[in-house]
C-alpha positions in Angstrom: -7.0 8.2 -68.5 -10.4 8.9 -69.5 -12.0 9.3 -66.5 -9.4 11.7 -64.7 -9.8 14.0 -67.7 -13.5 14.4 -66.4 -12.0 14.3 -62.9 -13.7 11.4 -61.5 -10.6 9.1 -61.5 -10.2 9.3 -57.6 -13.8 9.2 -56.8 -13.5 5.8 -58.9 -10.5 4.5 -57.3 -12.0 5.0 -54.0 -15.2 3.3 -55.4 -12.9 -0.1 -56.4 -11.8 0.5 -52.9 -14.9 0.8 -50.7 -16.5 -1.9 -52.7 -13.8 -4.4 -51.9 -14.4 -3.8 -48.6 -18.3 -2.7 -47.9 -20.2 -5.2 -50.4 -23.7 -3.2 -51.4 -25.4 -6.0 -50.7 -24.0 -7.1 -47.6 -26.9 -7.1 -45.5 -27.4 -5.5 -42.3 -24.8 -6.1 -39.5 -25.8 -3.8 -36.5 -29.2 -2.2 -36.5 -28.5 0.4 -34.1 -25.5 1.7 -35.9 -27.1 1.5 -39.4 -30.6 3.1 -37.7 -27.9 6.2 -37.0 -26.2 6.5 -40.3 -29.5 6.7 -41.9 -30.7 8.8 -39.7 -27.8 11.0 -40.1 -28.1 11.1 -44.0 -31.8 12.1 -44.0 -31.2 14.6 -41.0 -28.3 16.3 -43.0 -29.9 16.3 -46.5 -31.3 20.3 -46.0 -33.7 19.7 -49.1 -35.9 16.8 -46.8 -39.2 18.1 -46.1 -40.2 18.8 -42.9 -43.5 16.9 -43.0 -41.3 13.6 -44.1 -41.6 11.4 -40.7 -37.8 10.5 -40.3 -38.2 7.6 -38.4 -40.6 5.9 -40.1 -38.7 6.2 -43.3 -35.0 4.9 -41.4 -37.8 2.0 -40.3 -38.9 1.5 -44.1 -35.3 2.0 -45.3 -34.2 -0.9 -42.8 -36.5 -3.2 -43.0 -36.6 -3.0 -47.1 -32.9 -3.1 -47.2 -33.1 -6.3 -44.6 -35.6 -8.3 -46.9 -33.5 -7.2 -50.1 -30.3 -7.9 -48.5 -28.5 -4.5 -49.4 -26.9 -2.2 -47.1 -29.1 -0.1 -45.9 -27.2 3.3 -46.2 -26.8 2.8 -49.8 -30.5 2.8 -50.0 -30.5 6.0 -48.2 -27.9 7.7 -50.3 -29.7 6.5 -53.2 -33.1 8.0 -52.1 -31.8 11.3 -50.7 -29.9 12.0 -54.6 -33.4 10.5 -56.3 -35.8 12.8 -54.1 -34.9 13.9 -50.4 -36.9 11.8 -48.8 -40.3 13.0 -50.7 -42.4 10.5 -52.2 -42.8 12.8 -55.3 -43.7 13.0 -59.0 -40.6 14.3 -60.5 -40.3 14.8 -64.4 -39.8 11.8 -65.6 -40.1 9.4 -62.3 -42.3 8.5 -59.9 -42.0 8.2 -56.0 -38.9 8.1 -53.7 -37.2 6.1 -55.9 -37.7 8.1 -59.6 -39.3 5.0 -61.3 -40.1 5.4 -64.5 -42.9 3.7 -66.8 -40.1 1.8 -68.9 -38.2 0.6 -66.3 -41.4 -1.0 -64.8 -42.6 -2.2 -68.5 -38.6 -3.6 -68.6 -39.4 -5.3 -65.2 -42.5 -7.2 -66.9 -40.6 -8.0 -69.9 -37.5 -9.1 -68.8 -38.6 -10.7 -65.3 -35.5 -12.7 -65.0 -33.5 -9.8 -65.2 -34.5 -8.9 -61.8 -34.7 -10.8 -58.5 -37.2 -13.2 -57.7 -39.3 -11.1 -55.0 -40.4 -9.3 -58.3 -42.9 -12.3 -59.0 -44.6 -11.8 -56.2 -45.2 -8.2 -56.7 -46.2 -9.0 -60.3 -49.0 -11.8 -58.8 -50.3 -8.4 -57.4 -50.2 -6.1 -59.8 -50.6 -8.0 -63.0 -50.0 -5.3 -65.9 -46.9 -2.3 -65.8 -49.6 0.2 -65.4 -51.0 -1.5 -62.5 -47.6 -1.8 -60.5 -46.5 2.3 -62.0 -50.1 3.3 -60.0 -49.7 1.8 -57.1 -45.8 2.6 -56.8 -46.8 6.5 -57.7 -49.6 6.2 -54.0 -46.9 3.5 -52.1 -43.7 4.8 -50.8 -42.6 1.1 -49.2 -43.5 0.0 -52.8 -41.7 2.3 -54.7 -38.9 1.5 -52.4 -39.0 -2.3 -52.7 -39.5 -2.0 -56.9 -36.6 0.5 -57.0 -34.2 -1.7 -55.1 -34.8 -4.9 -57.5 -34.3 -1.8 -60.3 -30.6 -1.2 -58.6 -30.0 -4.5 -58.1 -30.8 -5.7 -61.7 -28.4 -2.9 -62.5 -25.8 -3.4 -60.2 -26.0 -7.7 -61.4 -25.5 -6.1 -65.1 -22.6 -4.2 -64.2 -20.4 -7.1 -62.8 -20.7 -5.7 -58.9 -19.3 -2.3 -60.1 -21.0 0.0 -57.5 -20.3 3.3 -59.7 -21.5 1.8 -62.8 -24.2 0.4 -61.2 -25.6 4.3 -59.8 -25.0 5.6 -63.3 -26.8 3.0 -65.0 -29.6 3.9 -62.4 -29.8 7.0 -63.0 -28.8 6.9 -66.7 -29.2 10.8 -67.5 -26.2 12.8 -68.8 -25.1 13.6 -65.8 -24.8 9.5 -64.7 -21.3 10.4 -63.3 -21.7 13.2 -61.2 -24.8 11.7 -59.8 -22.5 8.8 -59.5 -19.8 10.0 -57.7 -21.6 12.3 -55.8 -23.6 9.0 -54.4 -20.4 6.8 -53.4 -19.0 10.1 -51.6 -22.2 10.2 -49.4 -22.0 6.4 -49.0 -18.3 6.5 -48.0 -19.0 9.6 -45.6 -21.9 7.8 -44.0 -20.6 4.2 -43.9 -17.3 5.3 -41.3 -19.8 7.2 -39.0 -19.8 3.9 -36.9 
């Protein structure tokens, strides 16, 4: 098989696994316990700035994950591989979630790609260069814009949660980042 020549066979057996039984978008069933995990997953990640407030972004990450219906340690996992917890310009991305100018062009061109709460954001921000601004100055934004992003992605890919990450990420490196993202999701998620 292909993809345990590359060495990634378990990590996507485990993936088919986890997914069958932790949904992405399953919403949020204890606070308390997913406040912890995501605590736990900025706390560990050694690259987080100090000056990043970490409970105002486990606040952000829950209450973004709870209006998007996502599990919210997915977001975090997804965040912490993208940027640490820094709202940053990185080389080709913006924010805490590494959105790039074509995926928010994409996202005005293709509105029906992505989920409906986009339309509201778009009644906002009218043109791409608009909503790229204000998601480069707005973490919570950022946030919101990337999870429609990895939704749209995960929809595209038929629920496939590794498919879904490397089609976020879509550099050459898609599967490491990948598989690197589902073992921190599998780590964090049997905390509680």
């Amino acid at each position: 098989d292909r993809l345990r020549s590359r060495g990634l066979g378990d990590v996507y057996k485990r993936q088919q696994l986890f997914s069958a039984k932790s949904n992405p978008w399953m919403g949020i069933n204890n606070n308390n316990d997913k406040a912890a995990q995501i605590m736990s997953v900025i706390s560990d990640d050694k690259d987080c700035a100090e000056n990043v407030n970490k409970f105002q972004m486990v606040q952000m990450i829950l209450k973004t994950a709870k209006e998007f219906n996502i599990d919210p340690v997915v977001l975090a996992c997804i965040i912490r591989k993208e940027t640490h917890f820094n709202h940053v310009t990185g080389k080709n991305g913006q924010g805490l979630m590494q959105l790039t100018k074509i995926s928010i062009q994409d996202m005005f061109q293709r509105p029906k790609v992505y989920d409906k709460k986009l339309e509201q954001i778009k009644m906002k921000y009218k043109t791409p260069e608009a909503l790229y601004d204000a998601i480069k100055k707005n973490p919570e934004l950022n946030m919101k814009v990337g999870v429609i992003l990895f939704k749209a992605k995960y929809n595209a890919a038929n629920g496939n949660l590794a498919k879904a990450l490397e089609n976020y990420n879509g550099s050459k490196a898609k599967r490491s980042y990948a598989a690197k993202i589902l073992n921190m999701i599998q780590n964090y998620n049997t905390l509680c």
